[in-house]
N, C-alpha and C positions, 0 to 999 in steps of 0.2 A: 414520523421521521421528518427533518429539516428537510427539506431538498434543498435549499440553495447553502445551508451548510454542509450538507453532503455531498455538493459542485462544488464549493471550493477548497473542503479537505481533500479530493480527489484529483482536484488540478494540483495541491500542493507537494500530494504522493508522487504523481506522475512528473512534474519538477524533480523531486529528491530523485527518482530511479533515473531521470533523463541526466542528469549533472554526474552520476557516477556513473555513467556510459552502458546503463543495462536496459537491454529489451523487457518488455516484458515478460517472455517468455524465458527469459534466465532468471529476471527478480522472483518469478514466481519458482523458478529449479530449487533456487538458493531456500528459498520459505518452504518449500517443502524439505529438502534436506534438512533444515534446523527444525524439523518437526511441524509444522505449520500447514495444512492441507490445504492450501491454496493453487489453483487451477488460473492458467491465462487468461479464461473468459472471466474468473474471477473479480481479478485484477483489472482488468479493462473496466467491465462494469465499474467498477471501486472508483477508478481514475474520472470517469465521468458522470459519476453523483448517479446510478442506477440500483445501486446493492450500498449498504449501510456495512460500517468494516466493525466485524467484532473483535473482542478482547483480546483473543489468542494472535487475530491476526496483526492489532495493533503492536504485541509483546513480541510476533514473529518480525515486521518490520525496522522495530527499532534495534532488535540485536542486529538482524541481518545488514541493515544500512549504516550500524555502528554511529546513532544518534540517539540523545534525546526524545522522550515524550511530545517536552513543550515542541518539537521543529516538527514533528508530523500533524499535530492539533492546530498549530498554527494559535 
């Protein structure tokens, strides 16, 4: 695993969830409602390059934030 592209896809998550006004603790409500088993500590880990984000969660993120691939990859 990259770490430091795993720090700054994580800064960039944590950007998109901070610009449309959600905790993480709601981004992560919202991803598990659309199916997505994602967990707070998850997510945090995710945000600060600890835990590599997989497929499902990348496909749970961009419906839930109603974006693009290319703007979460960076």
């Amino acid at each position: 695993m990259d770490y430091e592209y795993s720090r700054v896809l994580g800064k960039n998550i944590r950007a998109l969830r901070r610009e449309r006004g959600l905790t993480q603790e709601q981004l992560a409500a919202r991803l598990q409602v659309a199916g997505c088993d994602m967990t707070r500590s998850a997510l945090a880990k995710i945000e600060v390059g600890q835990r590599h984000l997989y497929p499902d969660e990348l496909k749970g993120l961009r419906t839930v934030l109603n974006i693009p691939y290319e703007a979460i990859l960076i």
